[in-house]
PyMOL commands that place a pseudoatom at each C-alpha (Angstrom):
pseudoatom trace, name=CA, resn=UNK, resi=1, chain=A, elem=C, hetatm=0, pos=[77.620, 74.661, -61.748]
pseudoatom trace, name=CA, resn=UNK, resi=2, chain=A, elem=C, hetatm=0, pos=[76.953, 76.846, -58.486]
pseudoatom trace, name=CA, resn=UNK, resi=3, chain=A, elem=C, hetatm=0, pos=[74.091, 78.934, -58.590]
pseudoatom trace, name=CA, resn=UNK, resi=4, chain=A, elem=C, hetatm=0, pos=[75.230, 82.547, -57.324]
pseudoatom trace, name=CA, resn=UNK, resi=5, chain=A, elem=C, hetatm=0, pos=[73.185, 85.223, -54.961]
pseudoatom trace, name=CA, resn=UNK, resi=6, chain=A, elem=C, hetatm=0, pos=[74.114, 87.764, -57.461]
pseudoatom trace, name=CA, resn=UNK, resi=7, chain=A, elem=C, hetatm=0, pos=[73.205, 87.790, -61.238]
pseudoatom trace, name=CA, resn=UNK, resi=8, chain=A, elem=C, hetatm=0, pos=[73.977, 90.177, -64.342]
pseudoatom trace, name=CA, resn=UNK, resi=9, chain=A, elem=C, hetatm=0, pos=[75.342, 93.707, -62.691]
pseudoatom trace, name=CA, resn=UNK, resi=10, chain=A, elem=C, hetatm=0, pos=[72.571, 96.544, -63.901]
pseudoatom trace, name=CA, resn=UNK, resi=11, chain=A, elem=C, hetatm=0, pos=[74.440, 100.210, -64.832]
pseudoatom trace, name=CA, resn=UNK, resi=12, chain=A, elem=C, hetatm=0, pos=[72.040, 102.482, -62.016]
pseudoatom trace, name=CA, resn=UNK, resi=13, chain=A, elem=C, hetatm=0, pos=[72.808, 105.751, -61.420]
pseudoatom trace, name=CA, resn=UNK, resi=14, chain=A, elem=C, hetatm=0, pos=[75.676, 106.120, -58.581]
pseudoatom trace, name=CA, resn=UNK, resi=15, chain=A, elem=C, hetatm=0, pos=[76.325, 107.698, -55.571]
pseudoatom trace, name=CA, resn=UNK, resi=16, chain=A, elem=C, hetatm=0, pos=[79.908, 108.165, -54.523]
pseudoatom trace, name=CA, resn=UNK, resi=17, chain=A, elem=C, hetatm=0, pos=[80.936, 106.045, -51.359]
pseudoatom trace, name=CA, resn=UNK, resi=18, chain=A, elem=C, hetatm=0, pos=[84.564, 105.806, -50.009]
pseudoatom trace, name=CA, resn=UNK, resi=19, chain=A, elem=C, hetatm=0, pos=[85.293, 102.740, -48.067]
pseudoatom trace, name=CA, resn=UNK, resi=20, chain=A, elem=C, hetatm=0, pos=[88.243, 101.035, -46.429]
pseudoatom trace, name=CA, resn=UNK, resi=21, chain=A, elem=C, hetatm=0, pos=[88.129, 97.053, -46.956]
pseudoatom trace, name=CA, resn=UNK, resi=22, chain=A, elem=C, hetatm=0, pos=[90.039, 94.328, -45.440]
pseudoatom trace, name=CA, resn=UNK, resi=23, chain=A, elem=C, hetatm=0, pos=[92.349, 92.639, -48.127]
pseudoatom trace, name=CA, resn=UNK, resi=24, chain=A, elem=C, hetatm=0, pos=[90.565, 89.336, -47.169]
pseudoatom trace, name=CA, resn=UNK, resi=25, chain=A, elem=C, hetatm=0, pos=[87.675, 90.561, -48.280]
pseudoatom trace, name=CA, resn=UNK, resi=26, chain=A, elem=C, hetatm=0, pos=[89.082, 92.305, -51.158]
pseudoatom trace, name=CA, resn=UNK, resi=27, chain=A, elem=C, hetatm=0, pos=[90.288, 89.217, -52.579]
pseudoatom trace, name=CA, resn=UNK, resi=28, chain=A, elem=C, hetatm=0, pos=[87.067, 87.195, -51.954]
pseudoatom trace, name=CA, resn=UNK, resi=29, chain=A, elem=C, hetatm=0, pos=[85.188, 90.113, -53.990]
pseudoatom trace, name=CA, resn=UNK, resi=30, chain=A, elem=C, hetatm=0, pos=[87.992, 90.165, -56.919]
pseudoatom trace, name=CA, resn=UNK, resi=31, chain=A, elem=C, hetatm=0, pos=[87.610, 86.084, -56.647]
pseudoatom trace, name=CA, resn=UNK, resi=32, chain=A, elem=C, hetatm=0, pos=[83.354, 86.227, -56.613]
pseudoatom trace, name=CA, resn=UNK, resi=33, chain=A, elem=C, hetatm=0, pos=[83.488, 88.978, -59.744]
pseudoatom trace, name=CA, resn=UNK, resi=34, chain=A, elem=C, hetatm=0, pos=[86.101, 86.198, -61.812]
pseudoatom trace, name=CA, resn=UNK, resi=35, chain=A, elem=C, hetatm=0, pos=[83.458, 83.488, -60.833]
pseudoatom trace, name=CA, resn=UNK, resi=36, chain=A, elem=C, hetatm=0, pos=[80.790, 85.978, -61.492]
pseudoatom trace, name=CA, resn=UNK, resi=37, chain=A, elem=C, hetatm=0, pos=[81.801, 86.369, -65.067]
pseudoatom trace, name=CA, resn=UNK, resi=38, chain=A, elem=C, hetatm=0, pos=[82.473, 83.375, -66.200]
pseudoatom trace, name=CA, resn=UNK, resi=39, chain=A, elem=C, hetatm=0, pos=[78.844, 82.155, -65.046]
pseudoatom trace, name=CA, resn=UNK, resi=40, chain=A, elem=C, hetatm=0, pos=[77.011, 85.743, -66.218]
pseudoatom trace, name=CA, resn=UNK, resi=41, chain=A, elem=C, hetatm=0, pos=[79.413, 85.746, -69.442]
pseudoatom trace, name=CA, resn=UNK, resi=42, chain=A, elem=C, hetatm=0, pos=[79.406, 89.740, -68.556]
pseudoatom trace, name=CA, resn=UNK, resi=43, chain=A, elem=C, hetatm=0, pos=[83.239, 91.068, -68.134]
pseudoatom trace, name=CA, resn=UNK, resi=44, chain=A, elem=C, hetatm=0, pos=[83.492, 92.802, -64.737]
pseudoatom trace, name=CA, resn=UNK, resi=45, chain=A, elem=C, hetatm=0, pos=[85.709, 95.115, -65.400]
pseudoatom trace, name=CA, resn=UNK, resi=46, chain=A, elem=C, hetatm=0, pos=[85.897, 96.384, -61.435]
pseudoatom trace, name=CA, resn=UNK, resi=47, chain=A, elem=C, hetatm=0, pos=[85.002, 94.005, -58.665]
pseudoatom trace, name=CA, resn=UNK, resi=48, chain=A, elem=C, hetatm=0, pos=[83.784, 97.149, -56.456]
pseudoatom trace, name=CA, resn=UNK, resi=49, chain=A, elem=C, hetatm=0, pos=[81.265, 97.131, -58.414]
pseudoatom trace, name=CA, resn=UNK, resi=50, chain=A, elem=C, hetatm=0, pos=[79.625, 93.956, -56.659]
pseudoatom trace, name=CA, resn=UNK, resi=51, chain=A, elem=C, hetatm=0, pos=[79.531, 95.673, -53.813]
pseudoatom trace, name=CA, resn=UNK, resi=52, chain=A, elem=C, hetatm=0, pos=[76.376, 97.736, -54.056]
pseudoatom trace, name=CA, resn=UNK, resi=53, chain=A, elem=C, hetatm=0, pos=[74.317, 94.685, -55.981]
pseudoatom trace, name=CA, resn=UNK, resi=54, chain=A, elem=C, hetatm=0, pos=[75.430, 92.492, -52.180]
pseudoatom trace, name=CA, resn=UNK, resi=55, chain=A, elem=C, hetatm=0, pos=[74.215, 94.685, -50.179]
pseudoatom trace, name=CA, resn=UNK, resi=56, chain=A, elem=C, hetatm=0, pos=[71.355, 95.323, -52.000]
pseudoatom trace, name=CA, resn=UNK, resi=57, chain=A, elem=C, hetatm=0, pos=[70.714, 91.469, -51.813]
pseudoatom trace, name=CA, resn=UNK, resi=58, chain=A, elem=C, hetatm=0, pos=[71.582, 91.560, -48.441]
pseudoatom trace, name=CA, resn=UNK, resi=59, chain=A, elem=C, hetatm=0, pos=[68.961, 94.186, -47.624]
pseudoatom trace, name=CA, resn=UNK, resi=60, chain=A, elem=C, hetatm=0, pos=[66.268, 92.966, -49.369]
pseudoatom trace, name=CA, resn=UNK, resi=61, chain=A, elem=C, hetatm=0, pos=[66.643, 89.459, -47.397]
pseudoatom trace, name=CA, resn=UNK, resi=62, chain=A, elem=C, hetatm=0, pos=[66.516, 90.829, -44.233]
pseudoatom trace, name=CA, resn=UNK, resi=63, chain=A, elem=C, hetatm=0, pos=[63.573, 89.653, -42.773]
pseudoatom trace, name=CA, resn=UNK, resi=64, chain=A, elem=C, hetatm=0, pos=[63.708, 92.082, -39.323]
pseudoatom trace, name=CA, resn=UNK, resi=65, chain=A, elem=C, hetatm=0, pos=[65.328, 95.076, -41.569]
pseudoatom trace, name=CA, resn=UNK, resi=66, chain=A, elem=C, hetatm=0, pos=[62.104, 94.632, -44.062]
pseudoatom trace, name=CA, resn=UNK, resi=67, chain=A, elem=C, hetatm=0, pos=[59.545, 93.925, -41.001]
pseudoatom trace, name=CA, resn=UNK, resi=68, chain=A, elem=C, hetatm=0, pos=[61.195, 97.294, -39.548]
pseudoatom trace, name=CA, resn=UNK, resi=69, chain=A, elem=C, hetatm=0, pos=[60.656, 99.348, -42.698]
pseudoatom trace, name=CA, resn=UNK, resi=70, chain=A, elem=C, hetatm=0, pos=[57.270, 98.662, -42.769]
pseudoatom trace, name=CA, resn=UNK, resi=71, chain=A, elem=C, hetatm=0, pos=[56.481, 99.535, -39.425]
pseudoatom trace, name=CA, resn=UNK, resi=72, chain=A, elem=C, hetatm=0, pos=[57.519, 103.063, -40.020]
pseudoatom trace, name=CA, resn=UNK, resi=73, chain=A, elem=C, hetatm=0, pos=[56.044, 103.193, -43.240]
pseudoatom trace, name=CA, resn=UNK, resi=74, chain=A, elem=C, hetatm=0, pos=[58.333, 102.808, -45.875]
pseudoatom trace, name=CA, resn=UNK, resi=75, chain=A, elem=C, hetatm=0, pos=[57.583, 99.638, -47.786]
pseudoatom trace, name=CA, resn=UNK, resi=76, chain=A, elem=C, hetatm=0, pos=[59.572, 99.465, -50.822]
for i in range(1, 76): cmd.bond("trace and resi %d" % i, "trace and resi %d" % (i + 1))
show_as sticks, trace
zoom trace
């Protein structure tokens, strides 16, 4: 079985964001959130919703984004 970046989907507190997406990439998220939750066994009811957990995981393993942040003081 393929071991995915992403794992269960936590319920946080959102921020309303409007964005345009090319269908390519629409499909590829609606395909990751099927794969998703058949390995997670969690129903995804709205594959938008991956969106904010990627670039989260994308952020946090950033090695020049991170280095940045803590240059200027904000570590978390």
């Amino acid at each position: 079985m393929t071991k995915l970046k992403l794992s269960r989907i936590s319920d946080d507190k959102p921020v309303k964001v409007t964005i345009e997406l090319p269908a390519a990439i629409h499909g590829d998220l609606v395909a990751y959130a099927e794969v998703l939750a058949r390995e997670s066994q969690q129903e995804i009811s709205d594959p938008l919703k991956l969106i904010a957990p990627m670039i989260a995981r994308f952020m946090i393993n950033d090695r020049a984004f991170n280095k940045m942040r803590k240059m200027n003081g904000n570590p978390q």
